[in-house]
C-alpha positions in Angstrom: 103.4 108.7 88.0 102.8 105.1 86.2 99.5 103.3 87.1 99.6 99.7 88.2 96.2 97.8 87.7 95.7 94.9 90.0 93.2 92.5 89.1 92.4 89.5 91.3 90.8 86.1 89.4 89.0 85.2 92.9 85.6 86.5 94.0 86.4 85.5 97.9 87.0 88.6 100.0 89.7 88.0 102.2 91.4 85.7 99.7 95.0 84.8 99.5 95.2 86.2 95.9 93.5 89.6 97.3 96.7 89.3 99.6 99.0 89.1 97.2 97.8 91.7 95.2 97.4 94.2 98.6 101.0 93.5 99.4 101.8 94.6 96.3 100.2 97.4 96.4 102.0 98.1 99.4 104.9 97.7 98.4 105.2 100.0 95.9 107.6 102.6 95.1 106.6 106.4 95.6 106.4 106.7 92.1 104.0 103.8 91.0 100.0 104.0 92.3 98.2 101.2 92.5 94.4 100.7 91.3 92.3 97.6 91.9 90.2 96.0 89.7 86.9 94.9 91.5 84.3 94.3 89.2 85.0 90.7 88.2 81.4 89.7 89.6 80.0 92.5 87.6 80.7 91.5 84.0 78.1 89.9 81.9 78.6 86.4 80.6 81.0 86.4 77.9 79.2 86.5 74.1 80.7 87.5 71.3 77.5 89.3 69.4 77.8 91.7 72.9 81.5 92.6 71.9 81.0 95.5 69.9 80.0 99.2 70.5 78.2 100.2 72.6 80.3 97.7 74.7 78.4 96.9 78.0 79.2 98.9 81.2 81.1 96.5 83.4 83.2 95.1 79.6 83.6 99.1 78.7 84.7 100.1 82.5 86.9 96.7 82.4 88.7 97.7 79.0 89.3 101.5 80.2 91.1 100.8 83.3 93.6 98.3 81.4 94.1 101.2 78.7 94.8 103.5 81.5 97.3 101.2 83.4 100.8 101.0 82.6 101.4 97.7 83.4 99.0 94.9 85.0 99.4 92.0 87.9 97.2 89.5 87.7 96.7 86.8 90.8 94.6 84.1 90.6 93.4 80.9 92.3 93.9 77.2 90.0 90.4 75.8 90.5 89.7 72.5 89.3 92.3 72.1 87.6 92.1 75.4 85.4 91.3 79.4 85.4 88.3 79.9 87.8 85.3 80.4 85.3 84.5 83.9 86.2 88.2 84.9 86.2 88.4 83.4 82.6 85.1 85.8 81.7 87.1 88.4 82.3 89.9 87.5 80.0 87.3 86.1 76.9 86.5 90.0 77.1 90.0 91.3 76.8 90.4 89.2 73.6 88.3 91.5 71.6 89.6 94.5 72.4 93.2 96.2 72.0 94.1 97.9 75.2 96.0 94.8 76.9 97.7 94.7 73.4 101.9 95.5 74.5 100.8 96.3 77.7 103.7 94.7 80.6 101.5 91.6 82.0 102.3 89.5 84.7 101.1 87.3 87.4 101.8 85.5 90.7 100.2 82.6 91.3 99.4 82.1 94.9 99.4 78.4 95.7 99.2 76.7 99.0 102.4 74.4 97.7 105.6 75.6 96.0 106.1 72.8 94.6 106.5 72.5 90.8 102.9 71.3 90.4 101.4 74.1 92.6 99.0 76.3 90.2 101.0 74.7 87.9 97.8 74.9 84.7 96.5 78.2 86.0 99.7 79.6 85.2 99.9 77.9 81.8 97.0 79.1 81.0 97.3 82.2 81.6 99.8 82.2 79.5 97.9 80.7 76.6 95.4 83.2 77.1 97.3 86.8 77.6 99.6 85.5 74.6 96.2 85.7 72.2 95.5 89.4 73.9 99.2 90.5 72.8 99.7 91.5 76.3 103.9 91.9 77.0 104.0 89.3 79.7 107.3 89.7 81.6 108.3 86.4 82.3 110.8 87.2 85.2 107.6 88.9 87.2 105.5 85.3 86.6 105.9 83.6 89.5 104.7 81.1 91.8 104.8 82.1 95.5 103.0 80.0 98.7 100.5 82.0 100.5 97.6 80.9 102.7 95.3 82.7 104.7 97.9 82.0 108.0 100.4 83.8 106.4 97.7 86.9 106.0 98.4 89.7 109.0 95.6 91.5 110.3 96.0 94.5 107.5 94.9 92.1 104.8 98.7 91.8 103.2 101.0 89.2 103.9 102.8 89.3 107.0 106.0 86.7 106.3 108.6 88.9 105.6 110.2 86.3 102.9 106.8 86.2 101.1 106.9 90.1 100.9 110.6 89.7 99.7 109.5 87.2 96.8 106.2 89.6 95.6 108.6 92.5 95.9 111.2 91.5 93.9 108.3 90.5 91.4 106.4 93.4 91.2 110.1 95.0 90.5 110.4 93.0 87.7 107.5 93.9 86.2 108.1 97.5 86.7 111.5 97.7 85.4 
């Protein structure tokens, strides 16, 4: 059984990056469980003098899940411009440490426009970012796909069957 960590960069419930990710999940094969990361509110600001052992709770729960995961999917909203600040918390605190290190890393980028521009610097930046980590990011899993909160159904996942196509075929790549 391989373990796929889902990690959302937005603290909205209901979000359109939480539907992403919960399609995903759904879509899984029988042989791939899904875990959710949800304690992006609960990390302490980022410092490095905290980033040592004992590591605090939140950073130290944070770091175990990626070392148990055999692969992560990261989706995340482009906010101002850039990594929404909490999101990018998350990630100064997987610099220090070793787990994402060769770990297959990739993420869909759920903007309102598919258009060449559309989350076009969150997803550079991600890749600025998970390149210092060492993560193994998986290029042909990267991708951006529209999604809105009208293309949510009522179970929370996305409901256009193209859109579930597209995050399939992503989440395949990332697993293959």
């Amino acid at each position: 059984m391989r373990t796929l960590l889902l990690i959302s960069g937005s603290l909205r419930k209901g979000s359109s990056n939480e539907a992403v990710l919960r399609t995903a999940a759904a879509l899984l094969p029988p042989d791939v469980t899904a875990t959710f990361y949800e304690g992006l509110s609960d990390l302490p600001h980022f410092n490095p003098d905290d980033d040592q052992d004992p590591l605090p709770e939140p950073v130290a729960d944070l770091r175990a899940r990626i070392a148990a995961a055999d692969a992560l999917l990261i989706c995340t909203p482009e906010y101002a411009g850039a990594l929404p600040g909490s999101f990018l918390n998350l990630l100064d605190w997987t610099v220090g440490g070793v787990e994402i290190s060769d770990k297959p890393t990739a993420w869909i980028n759920a903007s309102a426009r598919e258009t060449p521009d559309g989350a076009r610097l969150a997803h550079e930046s991600l890749r600025i970012v998970l390149t210092y980590t060492g993560a193994a990011i998986v290029d042909e899993a990267c991708v951006r796909i529209p999604m809105t909160r009208a293309l949510t159904g009522p179970d929370g996942t996305a409901a256009d069957q193209d859109t579930r196509a597209r995050i399939a075929e992503a989440v395949a790549a990332l697993l293959a």
